[in-house]
N, C-alpha and C positions, 0 to 999 in steps of 0.2 A: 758236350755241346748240346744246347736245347733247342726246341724246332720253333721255330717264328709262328706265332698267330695264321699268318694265310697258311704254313704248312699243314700244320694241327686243322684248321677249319676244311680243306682240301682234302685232307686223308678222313676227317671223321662225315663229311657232306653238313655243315655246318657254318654259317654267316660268323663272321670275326663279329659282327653284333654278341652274336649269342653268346661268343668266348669269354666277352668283356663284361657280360653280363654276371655268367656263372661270378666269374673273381668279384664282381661288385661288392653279390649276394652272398660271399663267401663260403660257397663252394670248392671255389680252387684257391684256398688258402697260399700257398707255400709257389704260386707260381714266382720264377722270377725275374729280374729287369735286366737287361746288358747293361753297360755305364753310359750307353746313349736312351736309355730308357724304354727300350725295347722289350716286351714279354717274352720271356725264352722256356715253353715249356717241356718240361721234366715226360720223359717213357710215364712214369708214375703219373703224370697231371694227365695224360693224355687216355692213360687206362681209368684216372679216373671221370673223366668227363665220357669215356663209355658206357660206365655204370651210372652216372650221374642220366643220360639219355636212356637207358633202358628202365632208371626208377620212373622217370618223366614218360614213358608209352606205359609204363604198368599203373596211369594215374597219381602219382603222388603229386604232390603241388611243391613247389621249390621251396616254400617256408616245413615239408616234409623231407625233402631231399638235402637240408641244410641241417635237419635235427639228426641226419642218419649221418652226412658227413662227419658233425659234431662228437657223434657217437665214435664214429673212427677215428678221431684224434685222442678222445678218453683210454681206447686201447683196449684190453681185456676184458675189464670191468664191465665193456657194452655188451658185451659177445653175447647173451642170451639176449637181449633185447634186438640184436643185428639179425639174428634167425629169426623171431619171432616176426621181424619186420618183413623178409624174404618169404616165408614162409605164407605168411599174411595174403602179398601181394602174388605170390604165385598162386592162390585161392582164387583170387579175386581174377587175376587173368584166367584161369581154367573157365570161372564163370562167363565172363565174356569172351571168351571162345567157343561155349557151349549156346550163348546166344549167337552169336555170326554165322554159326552151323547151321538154326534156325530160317535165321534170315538167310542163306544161302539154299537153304534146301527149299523155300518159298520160292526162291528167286528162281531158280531152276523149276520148279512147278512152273510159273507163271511165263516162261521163255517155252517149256514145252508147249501149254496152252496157246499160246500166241504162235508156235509155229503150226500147229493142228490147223490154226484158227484159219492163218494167212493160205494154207495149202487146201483147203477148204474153201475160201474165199468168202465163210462165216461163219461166227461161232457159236450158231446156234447148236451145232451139232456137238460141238466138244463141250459144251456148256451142260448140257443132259447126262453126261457121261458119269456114270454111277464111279463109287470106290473100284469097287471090282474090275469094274473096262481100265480104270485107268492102269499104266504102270507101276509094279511095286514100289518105283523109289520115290514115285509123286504123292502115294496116299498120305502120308502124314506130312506133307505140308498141306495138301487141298482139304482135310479133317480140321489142321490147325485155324486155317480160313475158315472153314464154315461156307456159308453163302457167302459167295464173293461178287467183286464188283470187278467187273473187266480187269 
């Protein structure tokens, strides 16, 4: 027995829009219909449109996420191109993790600053504050700024 469309979009946090879309786009090839013409999708549809959402946050565009599907239906044959694909985007997301660290570590500079600032009741004083005065985990984001702007 397959899970209906609202079950699938419920369990994965997902608009039945976007279900209908994947199968459009022929991603979810093999879903299939009750004899009232209902979607009834498969453990398998359902694991696939998990992968289908994790190539989609690791950046791929649906006309890449449809060449990768593609690839899984070929079967064997793809399996070095399936790693190299995987492989790729796990790069790619290490890189933008290593930027959001950045801007995290800014972010947290700038929240310290501002608390200095507000307990203070100006920031003239936290503003003069050499590398050195500051705390060790603030220096390289206030290095990365340079001269900053409030």
């Amino acid at each position: 027995m397959g899970h209906t469309i609202g079950e699938v979009a419920t369990q994965l946090g997902l608009a039945t829009s976007t279900l209908r879309y994947y199968e459009a786009e022929g991603l979810l090839p093999s879903v299939e219909r009750s004899a009232g013409g209902r979607r009834l999708f498969s453990q398998r549809d359902v694991e696939a449109c998990r992968v289908i959402e994790c190539l989609k946050a690791s950046g791929l565009s649906i006309r890449q996420i449809k060449d990768f599907m593609d690839m899984v239906a070929e079967g064997d044959s793809s399996l070095p191109a399936r790693l190299e694909l995987f492989r790729s985007r796990r790069e790619a997301v290490r890189q933008q993790v290593r930027e959001l660290e950045q801007v995290l570590a800014v972010l947290d500079y700038k929240a310290w600053y501002y608390e200095q600032a507000v307990a203070a009741g100006t920031e003239a004083g936290v503003g003069q504050l050499g590398p050195d005065d500051l705390p060790a985990e603030h220096r390289a984001a206030k290095e990365h700024l340079g001269s900053q702007i409030g």
